[in-house]
N, C-alpha and C positions, 0 to 999 in steps of 0.2 A: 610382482616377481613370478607368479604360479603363469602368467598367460607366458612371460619371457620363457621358463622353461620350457614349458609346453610348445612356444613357437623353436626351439633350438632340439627337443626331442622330436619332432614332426621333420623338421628336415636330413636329421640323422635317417630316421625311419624311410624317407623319400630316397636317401640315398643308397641306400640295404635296397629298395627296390631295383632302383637305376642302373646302379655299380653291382658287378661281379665280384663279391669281398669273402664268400667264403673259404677261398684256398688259406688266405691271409690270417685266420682265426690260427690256425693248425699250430697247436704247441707242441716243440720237439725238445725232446730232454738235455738231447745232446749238445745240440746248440747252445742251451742257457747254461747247460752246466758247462760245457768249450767256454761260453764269454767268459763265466769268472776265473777258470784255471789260465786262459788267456793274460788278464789283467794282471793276475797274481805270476804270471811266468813275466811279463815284462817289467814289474816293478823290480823283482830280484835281479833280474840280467841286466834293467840300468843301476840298479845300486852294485853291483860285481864290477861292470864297465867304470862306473865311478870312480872303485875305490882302486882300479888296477892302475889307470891312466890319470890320478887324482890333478884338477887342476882346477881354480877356484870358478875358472869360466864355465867349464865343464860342470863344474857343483852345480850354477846357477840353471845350468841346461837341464841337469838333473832333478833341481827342483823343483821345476814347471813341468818339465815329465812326467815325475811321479807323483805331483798333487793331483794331474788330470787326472790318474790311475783310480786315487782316493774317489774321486768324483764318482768315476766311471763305477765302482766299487756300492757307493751308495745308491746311483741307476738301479743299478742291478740289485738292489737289495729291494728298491722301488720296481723293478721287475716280479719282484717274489710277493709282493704284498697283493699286487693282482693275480698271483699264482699263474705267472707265465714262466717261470724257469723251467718245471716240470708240474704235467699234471699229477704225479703221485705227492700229495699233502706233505711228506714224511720227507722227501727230495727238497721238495719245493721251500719249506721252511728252514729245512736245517743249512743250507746253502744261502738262502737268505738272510741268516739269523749270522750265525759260525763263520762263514766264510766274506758275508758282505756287511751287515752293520755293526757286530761288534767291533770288528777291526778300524771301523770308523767312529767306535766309540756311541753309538745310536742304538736303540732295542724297535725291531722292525716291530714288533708286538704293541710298542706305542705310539709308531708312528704310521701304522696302519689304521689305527682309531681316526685319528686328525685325516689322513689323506684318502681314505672314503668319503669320508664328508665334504671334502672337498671335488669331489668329484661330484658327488650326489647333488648337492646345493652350490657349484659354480658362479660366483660373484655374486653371491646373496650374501646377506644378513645373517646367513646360516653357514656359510661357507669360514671356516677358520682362517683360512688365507687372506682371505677379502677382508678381514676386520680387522684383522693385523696389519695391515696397513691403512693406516689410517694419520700415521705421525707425517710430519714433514722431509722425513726421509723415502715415504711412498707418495710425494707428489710429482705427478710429472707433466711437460717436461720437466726434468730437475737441472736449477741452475749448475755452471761447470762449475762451479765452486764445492759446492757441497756433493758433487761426484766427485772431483778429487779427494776431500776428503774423505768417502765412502772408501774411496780404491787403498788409500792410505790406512784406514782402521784396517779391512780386509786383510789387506797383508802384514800388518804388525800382528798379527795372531787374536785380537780382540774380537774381531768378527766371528769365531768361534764360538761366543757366549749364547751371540745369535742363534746360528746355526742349532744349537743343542736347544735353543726355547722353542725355535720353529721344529723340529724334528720331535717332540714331546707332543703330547695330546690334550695337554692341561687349557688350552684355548679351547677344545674342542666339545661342543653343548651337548656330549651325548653320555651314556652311560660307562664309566671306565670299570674295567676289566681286571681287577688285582694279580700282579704277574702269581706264578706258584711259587713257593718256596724253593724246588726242585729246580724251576728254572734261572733263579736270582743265585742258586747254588751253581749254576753252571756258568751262569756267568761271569762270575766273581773267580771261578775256578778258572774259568779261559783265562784273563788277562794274569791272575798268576804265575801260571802255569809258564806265557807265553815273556812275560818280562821278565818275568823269575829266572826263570830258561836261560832267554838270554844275556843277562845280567851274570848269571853265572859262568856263561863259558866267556865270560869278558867282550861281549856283543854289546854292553850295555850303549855304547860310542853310536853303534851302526845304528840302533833303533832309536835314537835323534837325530841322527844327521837325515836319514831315510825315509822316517816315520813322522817325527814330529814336527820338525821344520818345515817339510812339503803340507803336512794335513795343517796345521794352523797358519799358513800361509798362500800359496798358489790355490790350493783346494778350497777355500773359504770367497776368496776372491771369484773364482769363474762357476762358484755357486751360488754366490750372490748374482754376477749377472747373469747367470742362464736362470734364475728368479726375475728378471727385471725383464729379459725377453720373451720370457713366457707370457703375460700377461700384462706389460707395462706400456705407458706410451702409446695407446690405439682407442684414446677414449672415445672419438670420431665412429667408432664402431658399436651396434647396439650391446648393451652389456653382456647377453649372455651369448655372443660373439669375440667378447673380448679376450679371443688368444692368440698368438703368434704362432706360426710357421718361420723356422730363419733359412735359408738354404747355407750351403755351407761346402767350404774345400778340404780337401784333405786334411790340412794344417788344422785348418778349427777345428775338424771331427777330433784329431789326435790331440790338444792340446786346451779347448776353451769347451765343446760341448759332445762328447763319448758318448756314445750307444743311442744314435737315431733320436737324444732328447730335444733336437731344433724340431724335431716334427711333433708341434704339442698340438696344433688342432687337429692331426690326426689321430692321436694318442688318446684328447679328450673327446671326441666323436666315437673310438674305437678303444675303447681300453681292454679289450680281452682281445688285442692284437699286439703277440707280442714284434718288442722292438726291432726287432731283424729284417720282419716284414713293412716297417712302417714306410720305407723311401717305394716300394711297391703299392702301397696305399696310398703315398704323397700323389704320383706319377697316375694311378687310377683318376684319383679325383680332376687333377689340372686338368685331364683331358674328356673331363665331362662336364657341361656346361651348369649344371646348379652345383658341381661338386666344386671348381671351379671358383664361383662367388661364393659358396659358404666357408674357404679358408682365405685369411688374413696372413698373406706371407710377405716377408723384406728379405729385396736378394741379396744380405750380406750382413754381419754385425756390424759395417760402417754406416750403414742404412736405420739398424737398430737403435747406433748410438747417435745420429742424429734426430731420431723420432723421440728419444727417452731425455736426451741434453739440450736446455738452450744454447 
């Protein structure tokens, strides 16, 4: 494992040589903090649109919409744990924290533990990701039987049980960090505050139809498979190579993988780039000849799904 890393840091380092990457480092506050007011402007203006013109097809429209929203929401809270939204700590966290994972229900604070290590130790024995899959629902290809029924847990809302094991740190071999009291105080005071709220001025309706039905269903599903293309289905590739690139159209960006996360071997190559720059890092590399061979990319999630599916 130590020579694999070493042969996957050495080509990183060859390609910092090769490649002109430093514009691409540059964190702007504005931007990261634009993407979540962004997410959070288009979840209210589909749920307004929704309920103006309510029609049950429309609903459905609505909540594939705004579960990718929820997605996009959690990105970006995985944006903040590398401390790209803004380089001032105090930005970068509370925006992370308040505006992106508690609304999803996650404390960035513990899944910042598990998702350094995962970077750190990429498909090792050490890597939390890597040994969590280890059941027969991370074998791949996986028969189309038991992807159907994967797609079918995903959206009955069950797949959320997942989601909260995987997004905790409790897998993760390293030393944990006990939250403060001050902050489990604010936390507990958010969602009060925020259900309480709305429960009171008779909103309680809106924050299920908008909130809970899209995040334990659409959002759970195209979280599971931007999990599955991230690193699934490329075993043909040495292991501490084994990540995806998916390229993608407008449609997927808006609806299955939000905020430049199809670019994971550039992400994982470059993680103190943030995501705005990643299709400018994508585009650097394909057009340089070792940068080129060192990403594993499928031009499409039909590509994906038949690399991952028998």
């Amino acid at each position: 494992m130590a020579n694999s890393t070493s042969t996957y840091n050495d080509r990183v380092y060859l390609l910092l040589e090769r490649i002109e990457l430093r514009p691409y480092f540059k964190i702007q506050t504005w931007k990261g903090v634009f993407s979540v007011v962004q997410e959070w402007a288009m979840i209210l203006i589909a749920a307004f649109l929704c309920e103006l013109y309510f029609h049950w097809s429309i609903y459905i429209i609505t909540i594939v919409f705004i579960g990718a929203r929820y997605l996009a929401l959690g990105l970006l809270m995985h944006e903040a744990v590398h401390g790209l939204i803004s380089k001032n700590k105090k930005i970068n966290d509370f925006v992370g924290e308040v505006l992106c994972a508690w609304p999803v229900l996650v404390s960035m604070r513990s899944y910042k533990i598990k998702h350094l290590k995962h970077h750190q130790s990429l498909n090792t024995d050490e890597d939390p990701d890597y040994i969590a899959k280890t059941d027969e629902n991370w074998q791949f290809p996986m028969p189309l039987r038991r992807f159907i029924l994967t797609v079918m847990r995903q959206l009955s809302g069950l797949g959320v049980f997942e989601t909260f094991r995987v997004m905790s740190n409790k897998s993760a071999a390293v030393a944990k960090t006990k939250s403060s009291t001050r902050y489990k105080l604010s936390r507990v005071s958010f969602y009060i505050i925020l259900i309480g709220g709305l429960i009171y001025f008779n909103h309680g309706l809106m924050l299920f139809k908008y909130w809970f039905i899209p995040f334990i269903s659409w959002t759970q599903l195209i979280n599971k498979w931007r999990r599955i293309a991230e690193h699934s289905g490329i075993e043909s590739q040495p292991l501490e190579f084994q990540t995806r690139t998916t390229k993608h159209n407008f449609l997927s960006r808006l609806l299955l993988s939000p905020r430049n996360i199809a670019y994971h071997c550039e992400h994982h190559m470059f993680p103190s780039i943030p995501q705005y720059n990643l299709p400018k890092v994508h585009e650097s590399l394909i057009n340089d000849e070792v940068g080129k061979q060192s990403v594993y990319v499928s031009e499409n999630y039909t590509k994906v799904f038949k690399e991952c599916v028998k």
